[in-house]
C-alpha positions as CSV (number, residue, x, y, z in Angstrom):
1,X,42.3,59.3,-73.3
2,X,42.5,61.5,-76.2
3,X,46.2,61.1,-76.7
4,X,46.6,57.7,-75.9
5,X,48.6,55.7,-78.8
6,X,49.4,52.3,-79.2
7,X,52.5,50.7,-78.5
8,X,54.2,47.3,-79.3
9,X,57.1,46.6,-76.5
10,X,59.1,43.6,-77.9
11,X,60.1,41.8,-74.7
12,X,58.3,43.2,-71.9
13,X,59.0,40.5,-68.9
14,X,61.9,41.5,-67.2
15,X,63.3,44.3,-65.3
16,X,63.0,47.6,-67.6
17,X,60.4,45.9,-70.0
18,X,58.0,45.5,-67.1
19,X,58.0,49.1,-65.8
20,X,57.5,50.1,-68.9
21,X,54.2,48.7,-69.5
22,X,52.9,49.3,-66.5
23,X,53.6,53.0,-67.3
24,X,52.3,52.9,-70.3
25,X,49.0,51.2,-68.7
26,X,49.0,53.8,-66.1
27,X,49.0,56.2,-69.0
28,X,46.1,55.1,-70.5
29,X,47.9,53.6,-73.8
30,X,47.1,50.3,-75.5
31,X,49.9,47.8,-75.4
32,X,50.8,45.0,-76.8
33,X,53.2,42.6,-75.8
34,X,55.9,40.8,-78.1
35,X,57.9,38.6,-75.9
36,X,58.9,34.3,-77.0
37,X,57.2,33.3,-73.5
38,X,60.7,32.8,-71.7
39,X,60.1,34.4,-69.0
40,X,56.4,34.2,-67.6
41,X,54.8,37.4,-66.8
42,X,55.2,38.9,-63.2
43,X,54.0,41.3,-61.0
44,X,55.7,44.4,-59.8
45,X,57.3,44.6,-55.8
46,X,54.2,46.3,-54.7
47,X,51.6,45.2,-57.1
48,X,48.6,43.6,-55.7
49,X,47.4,40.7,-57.4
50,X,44.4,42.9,-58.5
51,X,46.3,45.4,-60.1
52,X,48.3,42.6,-62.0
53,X,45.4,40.9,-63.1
54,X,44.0,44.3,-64.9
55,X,46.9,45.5,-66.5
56,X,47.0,42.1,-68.1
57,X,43.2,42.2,-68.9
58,X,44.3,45.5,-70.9
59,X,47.1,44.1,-72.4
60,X,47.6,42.4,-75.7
61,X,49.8,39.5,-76.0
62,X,51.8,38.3,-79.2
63,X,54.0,35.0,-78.6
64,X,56.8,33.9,-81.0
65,X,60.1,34.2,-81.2
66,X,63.0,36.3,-82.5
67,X,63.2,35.0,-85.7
68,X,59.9,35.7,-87.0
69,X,60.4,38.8,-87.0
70,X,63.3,38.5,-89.1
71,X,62.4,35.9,-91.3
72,X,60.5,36.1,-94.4
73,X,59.5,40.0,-93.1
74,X,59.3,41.6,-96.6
75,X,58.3,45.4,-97.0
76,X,54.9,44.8,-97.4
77,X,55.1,43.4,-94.2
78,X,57.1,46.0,-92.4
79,X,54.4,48.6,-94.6
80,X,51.6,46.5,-93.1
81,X,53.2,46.7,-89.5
82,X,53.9,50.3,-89.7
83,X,50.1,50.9,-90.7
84,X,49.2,48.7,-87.6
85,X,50.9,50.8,-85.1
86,X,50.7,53.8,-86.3
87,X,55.0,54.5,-86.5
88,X,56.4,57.0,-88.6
């Protein structure tokens, strides 16, 4: 897809978060997901397990937790991020 983009969704497990990325999947976007592994990763009402299974096999996953985003993130870093994703 020539406009496709990619996307970070902190969280990404629960209600909003979920329909979300499978929108953005639908879409044709590349997603990664930033969640602290909380809550495990669940299909849709509707889904089949097929169309779980491939939106996960198109998805990146980053696990941590809150604070390391917070901690120690210097400018460079944010720079570095921003360069990453393509924001701004």
């Amino acid at each position: 897809m020539a406009d496709s983009k990619r996307v970070l969704i902190v969280g990404g497990t629960r209600f909003s978060g979920l329909y979300l990325w499978n929108e953005l999947n639908k879409r044709g976007h590349q997603v990664t997901l930033f969640n602290r592994g909380k809550t495990a990763l669940k299909k849709l009402p509707k889904e089949s397990e097929d169309e779980f299974l491939k939106r996960k096999e198109r998805t990146n996953f980053i696990n941590g937790n809150r604070q390391d985003a917070n901690v120690g993130f210097s400018p460079t870093d944010l720079q570095a991020s921003i360069n990453c994703f393509h924001v701004l």
